[in-house]
C-alpha positions as CSV (number, residue, x, y, z in Angstrom):
1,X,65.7,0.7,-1.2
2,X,63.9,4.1,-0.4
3,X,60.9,4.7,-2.8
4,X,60.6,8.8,-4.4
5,X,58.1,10.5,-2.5
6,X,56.5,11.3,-5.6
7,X,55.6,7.9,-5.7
8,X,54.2,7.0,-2.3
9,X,52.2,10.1,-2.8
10,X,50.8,8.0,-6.1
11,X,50.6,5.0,-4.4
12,X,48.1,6.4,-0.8
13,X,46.7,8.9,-3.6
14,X,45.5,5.4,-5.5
15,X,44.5,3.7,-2.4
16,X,42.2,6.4,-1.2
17,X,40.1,6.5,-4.9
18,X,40.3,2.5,-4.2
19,X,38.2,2.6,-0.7
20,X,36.0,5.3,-2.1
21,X,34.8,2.9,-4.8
22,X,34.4,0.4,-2.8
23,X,32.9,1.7,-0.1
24,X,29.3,1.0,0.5
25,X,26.4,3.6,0.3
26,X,24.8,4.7,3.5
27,X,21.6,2.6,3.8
28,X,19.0,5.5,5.6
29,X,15.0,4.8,6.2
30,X,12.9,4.7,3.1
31,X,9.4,4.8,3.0
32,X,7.5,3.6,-0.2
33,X,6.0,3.8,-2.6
34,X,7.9,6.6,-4.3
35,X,5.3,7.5,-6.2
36,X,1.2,7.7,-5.5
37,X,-1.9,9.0,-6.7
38,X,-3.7,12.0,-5.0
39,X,-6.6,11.5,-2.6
40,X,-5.4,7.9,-2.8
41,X,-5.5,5.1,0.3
42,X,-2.1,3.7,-0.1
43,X,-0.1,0.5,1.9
44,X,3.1,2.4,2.6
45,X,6.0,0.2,3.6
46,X,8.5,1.7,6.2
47,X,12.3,0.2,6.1
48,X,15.2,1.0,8.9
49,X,18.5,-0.6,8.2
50,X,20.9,-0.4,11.5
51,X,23.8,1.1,9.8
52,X,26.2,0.5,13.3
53,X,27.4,-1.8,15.7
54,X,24.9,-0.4,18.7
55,X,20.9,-1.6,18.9
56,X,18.6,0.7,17.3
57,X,15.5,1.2,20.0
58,X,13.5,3.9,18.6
59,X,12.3,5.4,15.5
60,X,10.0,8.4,14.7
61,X,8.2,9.0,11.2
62,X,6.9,12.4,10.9
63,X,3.5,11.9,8.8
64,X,3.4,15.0,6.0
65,X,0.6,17.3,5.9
66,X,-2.5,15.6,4.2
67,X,-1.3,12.0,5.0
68,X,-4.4,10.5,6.9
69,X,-2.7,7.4,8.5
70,X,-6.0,4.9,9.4
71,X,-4.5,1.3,9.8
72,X,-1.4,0.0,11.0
73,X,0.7,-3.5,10.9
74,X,1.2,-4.7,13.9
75,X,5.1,-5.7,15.3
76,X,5.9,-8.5,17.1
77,X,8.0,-7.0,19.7
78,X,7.9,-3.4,19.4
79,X,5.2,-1.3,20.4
80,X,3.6,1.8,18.9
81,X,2.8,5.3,19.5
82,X,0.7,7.7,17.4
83,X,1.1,11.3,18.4
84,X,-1.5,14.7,17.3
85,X,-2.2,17.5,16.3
86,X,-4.3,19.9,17.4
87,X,-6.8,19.1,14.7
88,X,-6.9,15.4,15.5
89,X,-4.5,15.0,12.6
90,X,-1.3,12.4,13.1
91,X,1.9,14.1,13.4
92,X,4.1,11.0,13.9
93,X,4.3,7.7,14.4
94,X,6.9,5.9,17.5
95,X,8.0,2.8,17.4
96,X,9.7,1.2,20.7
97,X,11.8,-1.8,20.5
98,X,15.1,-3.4,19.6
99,X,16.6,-3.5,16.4
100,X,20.2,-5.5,16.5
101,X,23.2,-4.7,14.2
102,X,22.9,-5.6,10.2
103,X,19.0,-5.9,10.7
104,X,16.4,-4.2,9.0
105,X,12.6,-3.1,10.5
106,X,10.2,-3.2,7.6
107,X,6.2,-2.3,8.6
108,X,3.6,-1.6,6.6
109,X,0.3,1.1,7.4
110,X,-2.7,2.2,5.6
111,X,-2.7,5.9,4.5
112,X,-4.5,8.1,2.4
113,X,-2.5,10.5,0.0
114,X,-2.8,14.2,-0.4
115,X,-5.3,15.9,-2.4
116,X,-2.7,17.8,-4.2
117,X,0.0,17.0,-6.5
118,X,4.0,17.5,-6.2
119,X,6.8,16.1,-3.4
120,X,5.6,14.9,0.6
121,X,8.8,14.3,3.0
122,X,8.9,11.6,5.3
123,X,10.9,13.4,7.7
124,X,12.5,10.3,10.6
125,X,14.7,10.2,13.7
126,X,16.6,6.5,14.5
127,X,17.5,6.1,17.8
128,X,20.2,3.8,18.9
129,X,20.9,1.8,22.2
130,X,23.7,4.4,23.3
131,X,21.7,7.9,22.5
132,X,22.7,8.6,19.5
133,X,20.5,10.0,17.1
134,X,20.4,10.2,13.4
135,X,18.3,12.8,11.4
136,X,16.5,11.7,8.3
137,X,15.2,15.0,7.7
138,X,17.7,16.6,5.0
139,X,17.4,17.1,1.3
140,X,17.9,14.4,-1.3
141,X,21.6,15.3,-1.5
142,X,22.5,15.4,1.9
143,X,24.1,12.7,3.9
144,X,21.1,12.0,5.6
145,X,18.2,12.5,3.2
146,X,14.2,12.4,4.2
147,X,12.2,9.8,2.2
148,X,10.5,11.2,-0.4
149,X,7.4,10.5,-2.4
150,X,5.8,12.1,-5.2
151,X,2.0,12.6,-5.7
152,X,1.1,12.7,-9.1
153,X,-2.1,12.1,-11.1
154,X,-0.4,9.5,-13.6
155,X,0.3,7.5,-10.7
156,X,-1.5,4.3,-10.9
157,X,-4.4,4.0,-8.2
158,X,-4.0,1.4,-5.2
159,X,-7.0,1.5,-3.1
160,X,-5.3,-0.3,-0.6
161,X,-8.1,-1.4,2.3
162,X,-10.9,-0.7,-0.1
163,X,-11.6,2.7,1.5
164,X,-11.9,4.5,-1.6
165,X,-14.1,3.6,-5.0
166,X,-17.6,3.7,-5.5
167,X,-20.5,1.4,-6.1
168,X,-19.6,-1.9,-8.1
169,X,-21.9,-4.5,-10.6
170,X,-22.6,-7.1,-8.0
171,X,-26.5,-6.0,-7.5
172,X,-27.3,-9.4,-9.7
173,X,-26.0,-11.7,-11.7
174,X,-28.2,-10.2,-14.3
175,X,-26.1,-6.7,-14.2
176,X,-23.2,-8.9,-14.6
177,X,-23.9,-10.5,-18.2
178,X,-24.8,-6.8,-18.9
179,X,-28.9,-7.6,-19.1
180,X,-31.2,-6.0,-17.0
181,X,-32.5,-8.1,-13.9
182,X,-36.2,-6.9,-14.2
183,X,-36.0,-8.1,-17.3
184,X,-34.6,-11.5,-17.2
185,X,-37.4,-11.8,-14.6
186,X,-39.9,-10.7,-16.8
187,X,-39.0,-13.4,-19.5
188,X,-38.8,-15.8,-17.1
189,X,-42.3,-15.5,-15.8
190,X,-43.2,-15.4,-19.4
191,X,-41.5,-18.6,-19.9
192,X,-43.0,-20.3,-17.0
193,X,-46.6,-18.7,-18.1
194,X,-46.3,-20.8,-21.3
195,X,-45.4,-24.6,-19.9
196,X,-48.3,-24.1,-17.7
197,X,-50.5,-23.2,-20.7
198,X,-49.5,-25.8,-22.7
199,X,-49.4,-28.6,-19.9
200,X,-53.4,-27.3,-19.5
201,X,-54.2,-27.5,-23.5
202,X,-52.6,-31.0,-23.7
203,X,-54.5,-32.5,-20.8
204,X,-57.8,-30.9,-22.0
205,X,-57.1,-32.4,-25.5
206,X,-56.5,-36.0,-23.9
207,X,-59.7,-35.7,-22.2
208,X,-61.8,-34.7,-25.0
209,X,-60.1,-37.6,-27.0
210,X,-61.2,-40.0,-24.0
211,X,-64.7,-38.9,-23.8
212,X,-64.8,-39.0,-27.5
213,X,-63.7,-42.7,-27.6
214,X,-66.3,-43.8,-24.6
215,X,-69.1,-42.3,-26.6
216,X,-68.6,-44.2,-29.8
């Protein structure tokens, strides 16, 4: 029996839509949070899913302008090198080592955010066993898309590694219950002042009672 060719046409037409459904997204390196606050020191968490069947080996994060990188989270078996600018400023971070197939780097670092607001792009380059490279550097629509975070001033405040805020109520327990500590002090002495006085009227009262009673 010979099918119309109208309907094999259907048929590969319907399997084609079928793998495209089905088909899963590309994973590509993220770096989060995708939102923080300006002028901000923010844990930022880096993620490379190996997409193929080759080792990844190296990865490069390109650190936007007015990121100030100032701790890092160490990685058991890579290694890692932060590259300059002229200024002293980090331009990227390297990391060495060997990622296998259907794995997943994640590491953390310490950061502080821009001063201004609006869109920073983590710009990255994966590396893999055989040479290849692939280009996280493209726009959100592309088919391989830079990270992207947005600073903004609604953003909720992290700092992360206590590098930021200002002084804090700890001087005395006093500041704490919202009472002044010169204060409390001051009533304490008071306080004190007033046993002693009365411990010294009560034994100069039992004296005089004493000598009273010898007399008679």
């Amino acid at each position: 029996m010979v099918l119309p060719r109208s309907l094999i046409l259907a048929a590969v037409a319907a399997a084609a839509g079928l793998a495209l459904v089905v088909a899963p997204a590309g994973a590509h390196v993220q770096v989060r949070p995708a939102q923080a606050a300006p002028g901000d020191p923010v844990l930022w968490t880096v993620l490379v899913p190996n997409e193929r069947d080759v080792a990844t080996t190296r990865v490069e994060l390109a650190i936007p302008t007015g990121v100030l990188p100032f701790a890092y989270e160490p990685l058991p078996g890579w290694t890692r090198r932060v590259t300059k600018n002229d200024d002293q400023s980090t331009r990227s971070v390297v990391w060495s080592g060997r990622l296998e197939p259907e794995e997943v780097l994640a590491t953390q670092f310490l950061a502080t955010t821009p001063d201004a607001e609006g869109p920073i792009s983590w710009k990255a380059i994966q590396t893999y066993a055989d040479g290849q490279k692939v280009r996280w550097i493209g726009g959100p629509d592309t088919e391989e898309p830079a990270a992207v975070t947005q600073i903004s001033a609604t953003a909720p405040r992290e700092n992360a590694g206590g590098e930021g805020g200002g002084a804090t109520a700890e001087a005395s327990p006093a500041a704490a219950s919202g009472g002044s500590g010169d204060d409390d002090g001051g009533d304490g002495l008071a306080i004190a002042a007033l046993i002693v006085g009365g411990t010294a009227l009560l034994m100069s009262a039992a004296a005089l009672l004493s000598a009273r009673r010898n007399t008679a």
